[in-house]
C-alpha positions in Angstrom: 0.0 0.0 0.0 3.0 2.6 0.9 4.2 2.3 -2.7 0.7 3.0 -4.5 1.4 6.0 -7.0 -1.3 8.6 -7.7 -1.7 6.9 -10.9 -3.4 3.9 -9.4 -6.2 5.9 -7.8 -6.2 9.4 -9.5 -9.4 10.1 -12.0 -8.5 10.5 -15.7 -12.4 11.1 -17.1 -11.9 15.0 -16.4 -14.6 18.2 -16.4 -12.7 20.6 -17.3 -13.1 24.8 -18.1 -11.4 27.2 -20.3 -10.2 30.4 -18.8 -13.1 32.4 -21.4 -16.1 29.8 -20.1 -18.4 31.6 -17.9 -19.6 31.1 -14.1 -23.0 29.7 -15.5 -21.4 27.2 -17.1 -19.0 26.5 -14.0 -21.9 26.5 -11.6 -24.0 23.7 -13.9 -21.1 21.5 -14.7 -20.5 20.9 -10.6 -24.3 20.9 -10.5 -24.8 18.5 -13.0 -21.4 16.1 -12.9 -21.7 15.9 -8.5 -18.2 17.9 -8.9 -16.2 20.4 -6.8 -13.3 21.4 -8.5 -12.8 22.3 -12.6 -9.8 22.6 -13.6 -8.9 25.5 -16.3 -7.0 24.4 -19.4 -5.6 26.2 -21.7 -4.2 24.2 -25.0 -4.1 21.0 -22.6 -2.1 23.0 -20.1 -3.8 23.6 -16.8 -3.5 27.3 -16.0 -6.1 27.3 -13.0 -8.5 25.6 -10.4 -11.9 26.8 -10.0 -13.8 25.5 -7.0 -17.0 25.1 -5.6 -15.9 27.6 -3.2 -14.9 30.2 -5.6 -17.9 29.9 -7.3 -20.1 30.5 -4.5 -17.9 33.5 -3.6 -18.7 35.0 -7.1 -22.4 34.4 -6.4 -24.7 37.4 -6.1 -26.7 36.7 -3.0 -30.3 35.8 -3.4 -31.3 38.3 -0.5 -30.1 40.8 -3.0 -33.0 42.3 -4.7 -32.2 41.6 -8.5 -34.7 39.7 -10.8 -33.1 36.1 -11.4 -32.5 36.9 -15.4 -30.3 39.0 -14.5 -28.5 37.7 -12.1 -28.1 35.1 -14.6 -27.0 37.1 -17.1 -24.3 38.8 -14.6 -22.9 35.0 -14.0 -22.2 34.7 -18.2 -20.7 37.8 -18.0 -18.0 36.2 -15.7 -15.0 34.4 -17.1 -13.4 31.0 -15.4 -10.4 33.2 -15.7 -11.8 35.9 -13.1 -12.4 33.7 -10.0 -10.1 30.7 -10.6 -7.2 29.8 -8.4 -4.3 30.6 -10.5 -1.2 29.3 -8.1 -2.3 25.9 -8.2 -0.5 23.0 -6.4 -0.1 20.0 -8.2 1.5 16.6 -8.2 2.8 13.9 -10.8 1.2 10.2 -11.8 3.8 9.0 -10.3 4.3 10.6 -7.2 3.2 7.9 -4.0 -0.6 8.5 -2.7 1.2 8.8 0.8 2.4 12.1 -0.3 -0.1 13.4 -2.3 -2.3 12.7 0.9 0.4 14.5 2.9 -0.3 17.8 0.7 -4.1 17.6 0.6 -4.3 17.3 4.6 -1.2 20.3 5.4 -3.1 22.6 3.2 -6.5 21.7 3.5 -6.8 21.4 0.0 -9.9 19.2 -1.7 -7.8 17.8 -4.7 -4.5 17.7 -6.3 -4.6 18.0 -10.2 -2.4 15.8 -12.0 0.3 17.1 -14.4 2.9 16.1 -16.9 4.7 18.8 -17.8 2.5 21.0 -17.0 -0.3 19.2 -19.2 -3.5 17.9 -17.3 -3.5 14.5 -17.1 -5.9 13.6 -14.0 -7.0 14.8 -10.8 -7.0 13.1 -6.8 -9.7 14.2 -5.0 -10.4 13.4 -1.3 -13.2 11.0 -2.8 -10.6 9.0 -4.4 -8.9 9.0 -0.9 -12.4 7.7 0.4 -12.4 4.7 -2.2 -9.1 3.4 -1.0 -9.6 3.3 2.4 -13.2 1.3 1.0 -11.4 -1.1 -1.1 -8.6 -1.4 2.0 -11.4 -1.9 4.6 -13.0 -4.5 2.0 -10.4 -6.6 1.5 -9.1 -6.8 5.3 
């Protein structure tokens, strides 16, 4: 188990943004796809990390009083590029799950994107932390 690689438990089958696709669009692919985190690519590159977080950050508040049309029309006016996290931490296939565990917990973070030279190539979320500790517990 201490030499399983981020490879053997990261998710490959991405959602992914571009840094021009708007909040709306953000907003209904978490909706939709059960998701937290997008990540932004650029040419297969990842440039940034928007989060469920971010996105509710960028939220006009329902208790404000503006009709919903145009409070939809405020969130397509609102590029990826705008809210996402543009320092983004990362890790490589085939860096051990130990330490890409070690990074998620120190910072607090909710997923590690997965890069090859700086090209996207999967993501470890703390679901697929949850799944091996469920395989693990299965097969005691």
């Amino acid at each position: 188990m201490e030499k399983l690689k981020v490879k053997d438990i990261m998710s490959t089958d991405l959602v992914t943004l571009k840094e021009d696709d708007d909040l709306g669009l953000a907003e209904n692919a978490m909706r939709f796809g059960r998701i937290r985190h997008l990540p932004v690519v650029n040419t297969g590159k990842l440039v940034g990390l928007v989060t469920h977080r971010d996105i509710l950050r960028a939220q006009i508040s329902s208790l404000v009083d503006i009709p919903m049309d145009e409070r939809d029309q405020i969130k397509l006016s609102i590029p990826a590029s705008e809210i996402m996290k543009k320092d983004v931490e990362t890790v490589s296939a085939d860096e051990t799950v130990l330490d890409a565990a070690k990074i998620l917990k120190k910072h607090k973070y909710g997923c590690l994107p997965v890069v090859n030279n700086h090209e996207l190539i999967g993501i470890i979320t703390e679901a697929d932390f949850i799944d091996l500790v469920i395989r693990a517990l299965v097969n005691q």
